[in-house]
GUSE-85672 format. One line per 3 residues: their letters; for each residue x, y, z of C-alpha. Coordinates in steps of 0.25 Angstrom, whole numbers, plus 5000, padded with zeros to 4 digits. Layout:
N
a	X,Y,Z  ...
***
This chain:
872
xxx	4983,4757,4666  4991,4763,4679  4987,4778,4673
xxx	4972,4772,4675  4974,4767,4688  4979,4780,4693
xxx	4968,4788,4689  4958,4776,4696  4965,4777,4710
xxx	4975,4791,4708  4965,4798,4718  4964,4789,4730
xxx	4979,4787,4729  4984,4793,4741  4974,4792,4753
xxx	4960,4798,4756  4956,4810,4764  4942,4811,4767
xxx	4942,4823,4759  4953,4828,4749  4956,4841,4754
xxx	4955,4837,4769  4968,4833,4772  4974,4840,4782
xxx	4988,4846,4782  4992,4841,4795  4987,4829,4792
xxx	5001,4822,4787  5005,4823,4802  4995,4815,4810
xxx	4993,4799,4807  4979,4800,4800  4985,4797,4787
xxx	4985,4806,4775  4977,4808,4762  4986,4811,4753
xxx	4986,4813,4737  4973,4815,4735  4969,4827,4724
xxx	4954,4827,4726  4949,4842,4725  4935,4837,4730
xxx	4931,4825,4739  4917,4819,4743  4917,4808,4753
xxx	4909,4797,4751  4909,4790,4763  4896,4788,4770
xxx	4883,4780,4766  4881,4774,4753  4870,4766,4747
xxx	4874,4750,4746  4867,4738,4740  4874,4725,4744
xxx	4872,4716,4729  4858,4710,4729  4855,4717,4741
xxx	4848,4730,4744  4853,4743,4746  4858,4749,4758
xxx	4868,4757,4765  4883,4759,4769  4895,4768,4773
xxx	4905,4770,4762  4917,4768,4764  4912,4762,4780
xxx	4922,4751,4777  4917,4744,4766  4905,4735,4768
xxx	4907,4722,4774  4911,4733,4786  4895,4738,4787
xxx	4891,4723,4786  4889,4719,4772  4898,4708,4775
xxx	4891,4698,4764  4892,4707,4752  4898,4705,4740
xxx	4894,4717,4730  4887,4731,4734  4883,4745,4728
xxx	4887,4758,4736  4881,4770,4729  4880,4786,4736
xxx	4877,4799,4728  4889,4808,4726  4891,4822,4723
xxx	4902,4826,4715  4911,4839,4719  4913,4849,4711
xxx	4927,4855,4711  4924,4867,4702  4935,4861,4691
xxx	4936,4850,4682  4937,4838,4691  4936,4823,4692
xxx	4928,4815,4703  4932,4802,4708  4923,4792,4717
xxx	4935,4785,4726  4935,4774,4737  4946,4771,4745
xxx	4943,4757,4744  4932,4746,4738  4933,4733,4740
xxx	4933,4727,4729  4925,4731,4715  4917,4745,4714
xxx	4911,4750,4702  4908,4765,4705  4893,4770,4697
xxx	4890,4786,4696  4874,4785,4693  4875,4774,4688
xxx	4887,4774,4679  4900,4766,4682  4912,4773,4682
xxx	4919,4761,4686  4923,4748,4693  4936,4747,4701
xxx	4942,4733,4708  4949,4737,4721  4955,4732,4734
xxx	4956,4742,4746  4959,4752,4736  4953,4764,4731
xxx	4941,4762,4720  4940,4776,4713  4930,4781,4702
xxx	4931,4793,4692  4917,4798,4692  4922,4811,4685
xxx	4914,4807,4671  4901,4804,4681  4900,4814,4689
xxx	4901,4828,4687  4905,4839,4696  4894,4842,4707
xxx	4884,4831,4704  4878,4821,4712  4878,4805,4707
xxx	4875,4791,4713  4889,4783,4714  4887,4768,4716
xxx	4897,4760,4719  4896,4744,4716  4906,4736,4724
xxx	4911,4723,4724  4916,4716,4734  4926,4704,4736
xxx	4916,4694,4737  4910,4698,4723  4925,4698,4716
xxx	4927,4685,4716  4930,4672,4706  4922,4660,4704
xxx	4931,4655,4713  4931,4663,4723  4943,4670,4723
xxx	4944,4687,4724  4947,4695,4713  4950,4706,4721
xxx	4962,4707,4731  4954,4706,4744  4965,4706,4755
xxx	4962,4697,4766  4949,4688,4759  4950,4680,4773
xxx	4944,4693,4781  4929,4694,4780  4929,4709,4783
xxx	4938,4717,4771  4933,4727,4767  4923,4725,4756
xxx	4915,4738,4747  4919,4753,4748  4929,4757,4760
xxx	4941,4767,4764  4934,4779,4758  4924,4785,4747
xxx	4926,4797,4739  4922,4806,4729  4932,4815,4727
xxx	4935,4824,4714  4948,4829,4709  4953,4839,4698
xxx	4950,4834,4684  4966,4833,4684  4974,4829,4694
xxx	4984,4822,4702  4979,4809,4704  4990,4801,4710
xxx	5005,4804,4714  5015,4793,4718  5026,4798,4727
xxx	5038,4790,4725  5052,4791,4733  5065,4785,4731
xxx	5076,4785,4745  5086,4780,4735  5085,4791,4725
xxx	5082,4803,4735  5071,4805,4726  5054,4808,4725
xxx	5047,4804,4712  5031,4806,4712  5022,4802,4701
xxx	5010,4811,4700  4997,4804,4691  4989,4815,4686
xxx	4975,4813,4682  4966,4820,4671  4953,4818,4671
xxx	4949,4829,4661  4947,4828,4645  4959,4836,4642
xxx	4973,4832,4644  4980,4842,4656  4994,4845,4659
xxx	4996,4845,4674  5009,4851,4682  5014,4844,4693
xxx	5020,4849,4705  5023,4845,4719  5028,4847,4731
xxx	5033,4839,4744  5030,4842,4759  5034,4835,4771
xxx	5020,4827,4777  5022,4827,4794  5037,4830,4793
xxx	5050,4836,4787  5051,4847,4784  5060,4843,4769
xxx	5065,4852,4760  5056,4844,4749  5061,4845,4736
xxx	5055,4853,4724  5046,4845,4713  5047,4847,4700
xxx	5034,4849,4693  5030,4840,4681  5018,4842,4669
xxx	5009,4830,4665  5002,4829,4653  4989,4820,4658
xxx	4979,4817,4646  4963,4818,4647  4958,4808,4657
xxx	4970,4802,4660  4981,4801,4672  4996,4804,4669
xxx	5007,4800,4680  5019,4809,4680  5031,4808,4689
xxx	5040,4819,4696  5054,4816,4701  5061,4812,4706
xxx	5065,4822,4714  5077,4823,4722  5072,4820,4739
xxx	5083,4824,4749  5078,4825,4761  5085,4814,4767
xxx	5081,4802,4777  5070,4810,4786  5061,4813,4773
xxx	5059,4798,4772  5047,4790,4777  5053,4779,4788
xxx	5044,4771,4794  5043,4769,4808  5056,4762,4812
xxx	5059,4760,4822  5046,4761,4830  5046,4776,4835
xxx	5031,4783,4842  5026,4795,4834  5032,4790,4823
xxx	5029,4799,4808  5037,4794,4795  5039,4806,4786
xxx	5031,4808,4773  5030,4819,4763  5018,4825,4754
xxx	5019,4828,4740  5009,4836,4735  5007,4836,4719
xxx	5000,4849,4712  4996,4847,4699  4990,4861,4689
xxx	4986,4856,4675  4987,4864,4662  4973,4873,4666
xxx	4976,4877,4680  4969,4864,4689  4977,4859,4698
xxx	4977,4845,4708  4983,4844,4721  4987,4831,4729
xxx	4997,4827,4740  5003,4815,4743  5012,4809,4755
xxx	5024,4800,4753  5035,4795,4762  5051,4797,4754
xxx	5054,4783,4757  5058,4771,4747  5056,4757,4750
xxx	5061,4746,4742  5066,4731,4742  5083,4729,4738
xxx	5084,4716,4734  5083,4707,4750  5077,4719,4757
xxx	5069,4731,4758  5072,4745,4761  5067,4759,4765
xxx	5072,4770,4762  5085,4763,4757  5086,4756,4772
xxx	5084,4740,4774  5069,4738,4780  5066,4723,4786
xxx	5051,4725,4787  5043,4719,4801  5029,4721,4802
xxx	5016,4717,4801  5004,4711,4790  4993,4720,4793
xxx	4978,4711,4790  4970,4720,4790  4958,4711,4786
xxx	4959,4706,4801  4955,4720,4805  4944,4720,4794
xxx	4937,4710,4803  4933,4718,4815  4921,4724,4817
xxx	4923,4738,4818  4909,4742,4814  4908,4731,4805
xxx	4922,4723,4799  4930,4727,4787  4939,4738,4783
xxx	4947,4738,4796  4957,4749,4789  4946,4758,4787
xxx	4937,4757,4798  4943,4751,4811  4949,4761,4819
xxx	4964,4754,4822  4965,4758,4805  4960,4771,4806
xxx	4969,4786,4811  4968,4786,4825  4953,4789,4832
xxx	4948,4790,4845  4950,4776,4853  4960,4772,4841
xxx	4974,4776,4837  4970,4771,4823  4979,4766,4814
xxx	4991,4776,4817  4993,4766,4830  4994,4753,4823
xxx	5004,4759,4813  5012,4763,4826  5008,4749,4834
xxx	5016,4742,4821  5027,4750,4822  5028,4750,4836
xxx	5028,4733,4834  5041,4738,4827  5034,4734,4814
xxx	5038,4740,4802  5029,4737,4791  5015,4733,4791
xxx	5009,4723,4779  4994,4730,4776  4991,4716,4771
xxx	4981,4710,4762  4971,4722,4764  4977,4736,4762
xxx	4979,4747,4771  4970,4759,4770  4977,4772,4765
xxx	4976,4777,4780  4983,4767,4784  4996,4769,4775
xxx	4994,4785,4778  4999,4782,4793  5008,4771,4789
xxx	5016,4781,4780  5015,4792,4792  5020,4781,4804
xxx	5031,4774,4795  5025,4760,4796  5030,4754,4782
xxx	5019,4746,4775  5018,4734,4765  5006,4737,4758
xxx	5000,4724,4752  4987,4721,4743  4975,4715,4745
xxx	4979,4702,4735  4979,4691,4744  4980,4679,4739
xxx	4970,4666,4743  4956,4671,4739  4960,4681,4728
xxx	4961,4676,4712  4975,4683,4708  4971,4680,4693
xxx	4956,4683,4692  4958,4697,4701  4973,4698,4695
xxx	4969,4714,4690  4962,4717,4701  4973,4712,4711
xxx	4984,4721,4702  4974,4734,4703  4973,4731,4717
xxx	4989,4731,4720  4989,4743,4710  4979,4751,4717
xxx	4984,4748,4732  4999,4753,4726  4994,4765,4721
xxx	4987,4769,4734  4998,4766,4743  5010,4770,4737
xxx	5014,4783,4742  5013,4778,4755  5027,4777,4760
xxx	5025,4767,4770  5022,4757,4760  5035,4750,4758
xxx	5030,4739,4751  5019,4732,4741  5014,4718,4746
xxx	5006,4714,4733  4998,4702,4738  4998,4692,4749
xxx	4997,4678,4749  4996,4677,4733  4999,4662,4731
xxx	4986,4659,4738  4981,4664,4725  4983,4662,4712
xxx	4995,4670,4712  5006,4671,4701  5017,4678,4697
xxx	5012,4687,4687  5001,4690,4698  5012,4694,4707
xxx	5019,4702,4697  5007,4710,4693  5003,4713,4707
xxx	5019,4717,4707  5018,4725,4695  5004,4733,4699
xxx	5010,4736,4714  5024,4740,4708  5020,4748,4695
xxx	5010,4757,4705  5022,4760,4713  5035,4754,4712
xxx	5043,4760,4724  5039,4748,4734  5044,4733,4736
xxx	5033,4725,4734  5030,4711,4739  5021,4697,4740
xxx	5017,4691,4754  5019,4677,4750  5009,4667,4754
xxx	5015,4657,4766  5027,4651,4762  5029,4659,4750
xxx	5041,4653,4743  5045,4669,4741  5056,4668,4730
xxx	5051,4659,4721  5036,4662,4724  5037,4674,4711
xxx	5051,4670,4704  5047,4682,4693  5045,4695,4703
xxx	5059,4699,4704  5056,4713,4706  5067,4719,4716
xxx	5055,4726,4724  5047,4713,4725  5047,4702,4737
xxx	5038,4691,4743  5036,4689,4757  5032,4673,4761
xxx	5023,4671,4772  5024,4663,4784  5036,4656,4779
xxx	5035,4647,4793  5022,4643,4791  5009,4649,4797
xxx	5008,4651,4812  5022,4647,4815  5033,4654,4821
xxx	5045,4654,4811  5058,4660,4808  5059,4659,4793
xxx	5065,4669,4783  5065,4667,4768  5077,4670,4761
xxx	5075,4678,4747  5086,4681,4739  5085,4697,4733
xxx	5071,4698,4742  5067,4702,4755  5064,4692,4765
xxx	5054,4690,4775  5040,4684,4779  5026,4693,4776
xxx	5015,4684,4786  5020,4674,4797  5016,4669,4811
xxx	4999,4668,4805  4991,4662,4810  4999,4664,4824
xxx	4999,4679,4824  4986,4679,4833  4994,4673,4846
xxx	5003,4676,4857  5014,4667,4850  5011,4671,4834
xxx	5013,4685,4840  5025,4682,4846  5029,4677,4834
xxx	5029,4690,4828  5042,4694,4836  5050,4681,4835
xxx	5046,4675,4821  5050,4690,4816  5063,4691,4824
xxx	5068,4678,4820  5064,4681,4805  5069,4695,4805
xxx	5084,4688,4812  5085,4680,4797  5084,4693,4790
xxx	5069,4694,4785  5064,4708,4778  5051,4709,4779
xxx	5044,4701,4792  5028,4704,4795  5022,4692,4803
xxx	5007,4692,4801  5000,4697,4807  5000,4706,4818
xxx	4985,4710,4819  4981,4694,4824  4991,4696,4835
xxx	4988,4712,4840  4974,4716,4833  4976,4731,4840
xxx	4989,4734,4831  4977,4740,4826  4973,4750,4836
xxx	4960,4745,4846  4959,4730,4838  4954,4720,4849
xxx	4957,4705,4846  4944,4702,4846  4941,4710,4835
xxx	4945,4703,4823  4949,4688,4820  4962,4688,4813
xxx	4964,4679,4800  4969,4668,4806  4957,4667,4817
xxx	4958,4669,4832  4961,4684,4838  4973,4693,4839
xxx	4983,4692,4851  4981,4705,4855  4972,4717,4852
xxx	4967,4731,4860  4959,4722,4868  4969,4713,4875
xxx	4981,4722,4874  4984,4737,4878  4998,4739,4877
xxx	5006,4729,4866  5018,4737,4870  5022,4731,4883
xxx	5015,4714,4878  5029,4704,4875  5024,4701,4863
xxx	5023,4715,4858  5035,4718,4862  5043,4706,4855
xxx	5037,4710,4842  5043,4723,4845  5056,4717,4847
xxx	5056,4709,4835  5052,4718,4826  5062,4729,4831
xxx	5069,4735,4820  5082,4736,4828  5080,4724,4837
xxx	5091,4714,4844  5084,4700,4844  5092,4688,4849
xxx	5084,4679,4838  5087,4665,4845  5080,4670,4857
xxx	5069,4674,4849  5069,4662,4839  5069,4654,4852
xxx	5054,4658,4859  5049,4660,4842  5039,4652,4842
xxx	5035,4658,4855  5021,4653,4864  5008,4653,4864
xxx	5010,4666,4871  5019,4671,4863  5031,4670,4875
xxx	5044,4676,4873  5054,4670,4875  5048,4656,4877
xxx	5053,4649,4891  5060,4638,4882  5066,4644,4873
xxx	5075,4655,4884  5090,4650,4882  5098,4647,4894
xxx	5110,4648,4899  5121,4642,4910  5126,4651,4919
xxx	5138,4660,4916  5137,4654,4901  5139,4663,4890
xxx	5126,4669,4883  5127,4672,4867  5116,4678,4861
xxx	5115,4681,4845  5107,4694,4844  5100,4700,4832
xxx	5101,4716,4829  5093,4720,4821  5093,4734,4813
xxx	5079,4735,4805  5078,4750,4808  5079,4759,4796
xxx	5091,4767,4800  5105,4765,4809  5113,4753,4807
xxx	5119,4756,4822  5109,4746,4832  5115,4747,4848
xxx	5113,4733,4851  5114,4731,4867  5111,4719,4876
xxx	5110,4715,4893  5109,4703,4900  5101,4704,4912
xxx	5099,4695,4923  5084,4690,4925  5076,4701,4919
xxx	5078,4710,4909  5081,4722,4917  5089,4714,4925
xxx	5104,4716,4930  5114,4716,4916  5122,4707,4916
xxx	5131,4711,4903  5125,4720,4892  5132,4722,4878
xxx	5129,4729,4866  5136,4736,4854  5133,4745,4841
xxx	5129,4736,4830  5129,4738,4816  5116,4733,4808
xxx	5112,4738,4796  5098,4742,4793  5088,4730,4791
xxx	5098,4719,4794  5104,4713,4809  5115,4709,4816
xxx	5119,4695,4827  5125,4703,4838  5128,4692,4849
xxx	5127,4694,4862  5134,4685,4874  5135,4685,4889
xxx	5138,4676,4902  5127,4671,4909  5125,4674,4924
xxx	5129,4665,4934  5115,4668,4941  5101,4672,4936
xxx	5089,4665,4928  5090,4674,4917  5096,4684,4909
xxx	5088,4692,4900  5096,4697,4887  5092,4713,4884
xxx	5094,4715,4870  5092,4732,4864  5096,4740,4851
xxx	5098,4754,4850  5099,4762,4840  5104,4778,4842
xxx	5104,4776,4855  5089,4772,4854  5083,4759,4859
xxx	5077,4752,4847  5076,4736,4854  5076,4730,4867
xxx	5072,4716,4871  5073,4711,4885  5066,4698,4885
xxx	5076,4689,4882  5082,4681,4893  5090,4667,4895
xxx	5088,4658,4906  5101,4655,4915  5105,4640,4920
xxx	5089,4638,4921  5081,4626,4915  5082,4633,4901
xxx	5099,4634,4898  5101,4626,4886  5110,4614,4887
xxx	5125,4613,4887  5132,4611,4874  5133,4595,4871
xxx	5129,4581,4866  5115,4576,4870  5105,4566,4868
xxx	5093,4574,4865  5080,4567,4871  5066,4570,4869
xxx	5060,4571,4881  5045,4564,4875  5053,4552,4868
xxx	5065,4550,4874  5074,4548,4862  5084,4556,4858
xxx	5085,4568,4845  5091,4560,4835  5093,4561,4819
xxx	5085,4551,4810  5094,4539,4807  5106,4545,4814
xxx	5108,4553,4799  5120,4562,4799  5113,4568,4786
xxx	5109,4583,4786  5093,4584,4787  5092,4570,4794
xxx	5078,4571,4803  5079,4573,4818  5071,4564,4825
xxx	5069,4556,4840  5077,4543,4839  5081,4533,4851
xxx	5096,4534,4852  5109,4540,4858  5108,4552,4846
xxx	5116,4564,4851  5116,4581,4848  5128,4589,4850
xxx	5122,4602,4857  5129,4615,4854  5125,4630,4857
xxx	5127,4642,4848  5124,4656,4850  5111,4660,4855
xxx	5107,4648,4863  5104,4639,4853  5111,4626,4849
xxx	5113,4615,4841  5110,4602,4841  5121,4591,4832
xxx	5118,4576,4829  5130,4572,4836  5130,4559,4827
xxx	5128,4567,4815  5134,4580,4817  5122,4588,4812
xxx	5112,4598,4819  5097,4598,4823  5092,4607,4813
xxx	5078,4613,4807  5079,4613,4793  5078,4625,4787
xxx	5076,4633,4796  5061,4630,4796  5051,4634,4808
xxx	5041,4623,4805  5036,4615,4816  5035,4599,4814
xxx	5049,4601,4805  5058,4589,4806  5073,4593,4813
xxx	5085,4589,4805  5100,4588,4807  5110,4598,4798
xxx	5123,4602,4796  5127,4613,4806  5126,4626,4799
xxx	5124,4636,4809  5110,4637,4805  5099,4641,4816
xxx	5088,4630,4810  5102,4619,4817  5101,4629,4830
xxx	5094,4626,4843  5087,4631,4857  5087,4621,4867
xxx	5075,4625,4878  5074,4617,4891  5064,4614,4896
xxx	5066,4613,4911  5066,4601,4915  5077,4594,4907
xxx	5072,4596,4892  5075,4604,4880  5067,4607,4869
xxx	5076,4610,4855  5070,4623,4849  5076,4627,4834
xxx	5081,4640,4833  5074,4643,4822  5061,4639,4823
xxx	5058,4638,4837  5052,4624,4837  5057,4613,4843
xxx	5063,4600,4843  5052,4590,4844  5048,4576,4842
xxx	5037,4576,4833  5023,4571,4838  5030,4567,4851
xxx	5035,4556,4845  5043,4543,4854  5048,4536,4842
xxx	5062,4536,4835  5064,4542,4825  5051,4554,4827
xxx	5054,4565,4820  5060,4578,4828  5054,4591,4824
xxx	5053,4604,4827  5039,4609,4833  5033,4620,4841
xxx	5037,4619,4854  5026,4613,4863  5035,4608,4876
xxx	5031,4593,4873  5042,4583,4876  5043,4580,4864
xxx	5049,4593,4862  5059,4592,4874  5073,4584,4873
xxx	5082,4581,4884  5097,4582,4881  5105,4571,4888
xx	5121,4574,4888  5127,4562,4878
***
């Protein structure tokens, strides 16, 4: 089975030039990505007009590949036939020829003269056809293509058969788009080669499939040879050659290696990290020559990064070095939807996806704008990147989880099960000798299917049978139970990814906890993500979840807040998803660099940042501006009191364990006069963080003091963040340690615990009374508040961030959910703010009755949410 599928897809494996041998040598140096590994001795294009007749309708015209067809306007059809006359080359040797598009969505059952060669079932991948038996050298035939769309691959109940990626958006693509080709190749030849490398074994393996179209059976000698591709130079080992026996008609894989590699660190491919202009990973060429046993030979040429990535146990790695992964879910169905000479097939035909062209950087500047966000990786979800896309990913370092187009909500996993595996298969075979795919994401969403196990594992078996070098993973649907969601896929390179584990369009801090897995959230923040305060939540929900240790973060998604991540995207170009227009875009925003809100994000996602994650946790749930910090939520403190902040290092670069940690206090502006400065030479290992505290003695005088917190590495700057400041003796210092009634200021009745319990988890509510709390500070401005009369804290259980969640008192135990932020208000009030979820203490529905339940909810400034604290 895996034999035939090679010899269906083995020539468009790789990418596609617009002619074979056109190519050029320097090519590998510019970002314009590269067409690697293909063998075609002789190559037609086909793009241009064809003949097409809509079903039941008559015949016209339309551009192949043009984008598909919903793109030139055939927005209401279902079924079409595309047909063109071809002539076929004649290469003066025995030869086979091959019709080949770089994608069909979704069905196409390719005719020569009338004669079916055959149908293949696709998604965003190549659809290609062996003519060789009808069509001889040098003749001329009608090729008709009948297509079907997703609209006409359907069940009764109307549920897809076909992965379609994002069955929300109107406008992806739909017919034949990325390319047409007729291209021919040697009647033997080297149809695929997978390049495999291990950083663990100092070794190179490559599998070379080689395909015999002839009657006869051919023995074929292999031999290859290596070549730096926009760098080195290396001493590239030898490779030894290796003879195949390939029957008539037939492919036969065999694999060479492994051979010893040695050319230590600077051969590997790194990805940009951290963020550094100019930036080029370094890749290698192998270039394969095969000579059968009468004297024909076949050339092709692949590029590779030397890099391993792979999952051990609770983390991932690169290279053998721990990699948290901080990025991004890239929709492209979003972009689908503008009108760029009609909508669809954005990565193809809108210019922000395309190499770089007069009045647009292209797709080389959002690759860079990702990077330079500090992001990492980039999600391609639901619809697959195009092969030019992964080109320029591979040559700027930016690391990639490649995902399929299985989504699950209109899709039937059970009726479409083969055509979902093919499709995995397929997209794994196209992509896998791109380096910067570190990992397989084999469906999104499934549970809003008919999803099963033995679905999952066959997606898993299909994805790791094509390629076996990459983690994969599952985004979960929202509030994926992850560990017990599939208790049979034990695999040591598999992991499942929950979404939105605070629930939709809220700002949250929680972190699941997987014992021999990574951790970490694939989709928070949405709906939000298309305002000032979702976009903020970028920065503080990600730096409060990376503090508890998360491996993977990527909120979702980045394009509802900055459209132009993709180069000349206006806001009101597209409607995202969740409705609306994006925050920001080319139209209302020239320079991102010097906005707070960019900057933030920068912050947060700095590989080797130092974040004080009380601060941060403090102004979470932000504004509807997205403001930072918020007014309230700025500690204060008493003149000449002593100042002890709780600083997170963090160390997610990729080599150094040494961080320079250094920190200033300045009087009323950042670049104010110091008033003491510290720092010290820490010791974090790569892809984990260290508590560093810092302490001080307020001024006698001044309103404020702004804390000036900055890493280093090598003597190299690498974080700096100077917008955190405390007020001093003002309206906003916290209260002096004690015992107080605490009063809300709408009802007039005091905090109070229900039935005067002393149980752990008894309700907090309103409750006329002489109830008392102990009030105690810790480290980092918070505090705590203790039941005087019970001897137990105010405390959120577990840790959760969801508004309208009744308070409860504990046993002390340290825990932030027991610690909090008290905010005042100015004239006389506080307002009691959890340290973990940044809501606050209110009493529900602005209740005046005892016993009303106290709750945590977003912060509106009502009185219901302010509480006066009278000495006891």
């Amino acid at each position: 089975m895996l034999a035939a599928v090679a010899v269906l897809l083995a020539p468009a494996v790789g990418t596609e030039p617009a002619t074979a041998e056109a190519v050029p040598a320097t090519s590998a140096r510019q970002v314009d990505g590269v067409a690697a590994g293909n063998g075609a001795i002789g190559s037609v294009d086909l793009a241009g007009t064809w003949s097409f007749t809509p079903a039941g309708r008559a015949t016209t015209s339309i551009t192949v590949p043009g984008g598909g067809w919903y793109k030139q306007g055939f927005t209401d059809v279902n079924e079409a036939v595309y047909s063109r006359t071809v002539t076929v080359p004649d290469s003066g040797q025995p030869q086979s020829a091959w019709i080949e598009f770089g994608a069909v969505n979704h069905q196409a059952t390719l005719s020569v003269d009338g004669r079916v060669v055959a149908t293949r079932t696709t998604a965003f991948t190549p659809s290609n056809f062996d003519i060789t038996a009808y069509a001889a050298p040098g003749t001329t035939h009608t090729i008709s293509v009948a297509v079907k769309g997703r609209g006409a691959l359907r069940t009764s109940a109307g549920k897809y058969l076909v992965p379609v990626a994002a069955d929300w958006s109107e406008a992806v693509p739909q017919g034949i788009f990325r390319s047409a080709f007729l291209r021919t190749y040697p009647a033997v030849y080297v149809s695929d080669t997978f390049v495999r490398t291990s950083v663990a074994n100092q070794s190179l393996t490559y599998d070379v499939s080689v395909t015999n179209t002839s009657a006869a059976a051919r023995t074929v000698t292999l031999t290859g040879a290596l070549a730096s591709d926009g760098g080195g130079p290396f001493a590239y080992p030898a490779l030894p050659s290796r003879a195949v026996s390939v029957p008539a008609r037939s492919t036969a894989t065999v694999t060479v290696g492994p051979v010893a590699w040695t050319l230590g660190t600077a051969s590997y491919w790194w990805p940009n990290v951290p963020y550094r202009p100019g930036y080029r990973a370094q890749l290698h060429r192998l270039s394969v020559h095969a000579v059968t046993d009468e004297g024909r030979t076949s050339d092709t040429a692949y590029r590779f990064g030397f890099r391993e990535s792979r999952q051990n146990g609770e983390y991932f790695e690169l290279n053998g070095v721990r990699v948290n992964y901080r990025g991004d879910n890239l929709q492209g169905a979003d972009y689908d939807r503008i009108d760029h000479g009609g909508k669809g097939d954005a990565y193809d035909t809108l210019p922000g996806f395309l190499p770089p062209s007069p009045g647009n950087p292209g797709w080389p500047q959002a690759v860079d704008n990702y990077q330079r966000l500090n992001f990492n990786v980039v999600r391609i979800h639901q619809e697959p990147a195009s092969p030019y896309m992964l080109d320029v990913a591979d040559e700027l370092g930016l690391m990639i989880i490649d995902e399929s187009g299985v989504r699950g909500g209109a899709e039937d996993f059970v009726a479409g099960h083969d055509n979902m595996v093919g499709h995995v298969r397929a997209l794994t075979l196209r992509d896998r000798n791109h380096p910067a795919v570190v990992r397989w994401s084999q469906a999104n969403e499934p549970s809003f299917s008919n999803d099963s196990e033995q679905f999952e594992q066959d997606l898993y078996a299909a994805m790791n049978g094509a390629d076996g070098t990459r983690p994969i993973s599952v985004d979960a649907a929202p509030g994926a139970d992850s560990p017990g969601r599939y208790p049979n896929m034990n695999y040591p390179n598999f992991a499942i990814f929950a979404h939105y584990l605070d629930g939709t369009g809220q700002y949250g801090e929680r972190v699941p906890s997987v014992t021999g897995r990574p951790d970490g959230e694939g989709e928070y923040i949405w709906p939000k993500c298309n305002t000032k305060q979702g976009f903020e939540w970028f920065a503080t929900a990600t730096a409060a979840k990376r503090g508890k240790g998360a491996n993977d973060l990527r909120p979702y998604t980045l394009l509802s807040a900055w459209a132009s991540v993709i180069p000349g995207v206006r806001t009101t170009d597209f409607t995202p998803e969740e409705g609306g227009h994006p925050v920001y875009g080319a139209d209302n925003l020239t320079d991102p660099w010097s906005n707070p809100q960019f900057q933030r994000v920068q912050a947060a996602f700095n590989p080797v940042a130092a974040i004080d994650l009380p601060y941060w946790s403090a102004s979470g749930v932000s504004d509807a501006g997205g403001s930072f910090p918020l007014p309230q939520a700025v500690p204060g403190y008493a003149a000449n009191s002593t100042v002890t902040r709780a600083v997170t290092v963090f160390n997610d670069d990729l080599t150094g364990t040494a961080v320079d940690f250094a920190w200033s206090a300045r009087l009323d502006s950042p670049t104010g006069a110091v008033l003491v400065s510290g720092g010290s030479t820490l010791a974090v290992p790569l892809g984990a963080r260290v508590t560093q505290p810092v302490s001080f003695t307020a001024p006698a005088a001044g309103s404020r003091v702004y804390l000036v917190l900055s890493t280093a590495k090598a003597g190299t700057t690498t974080f700096t963040d100077t917008v955190e400041y405390f007020t001093l003796g003002g309206s906003n210092t916290g209260p002096a340690p004690g015992t107080y009634r605490v009063v809300n200021r709408n009802s007039g009745k005091p905090l109070a615990i229900a039935g005067n319990s002393t149980a752990d988890g008894a309700k907090a509510v309103q409750q006329t009374g002489t109830a008392t709390w102990t009030i105690a500070t810790i480290a980092g401005g918070a505090y705590t508040l203790r039941n005087t009369a019970s001897g137990k804290v105010l405390d959120v259980n577990g840790s959760a961030t969801t508004a309208g969640l009744q308070l409860q008192q504990w046993t002390a135990n340290g825990g932030t959910n027991q610690q909090w932020y008290l905010r005042a208000t100015g004239d006389g009030y506080y307002t009691i703010v959890s340290h973990d979820s940044g809501l606050v203490a209110d009493v529900y529905g602005q209740a005046t009755t005892d016993g009303a339940q106290v709750v945590q909810w977003t912060a509106n400034n009502g009185p219901n949410q302010q509480w006066q604290l009278t000495p006891a």
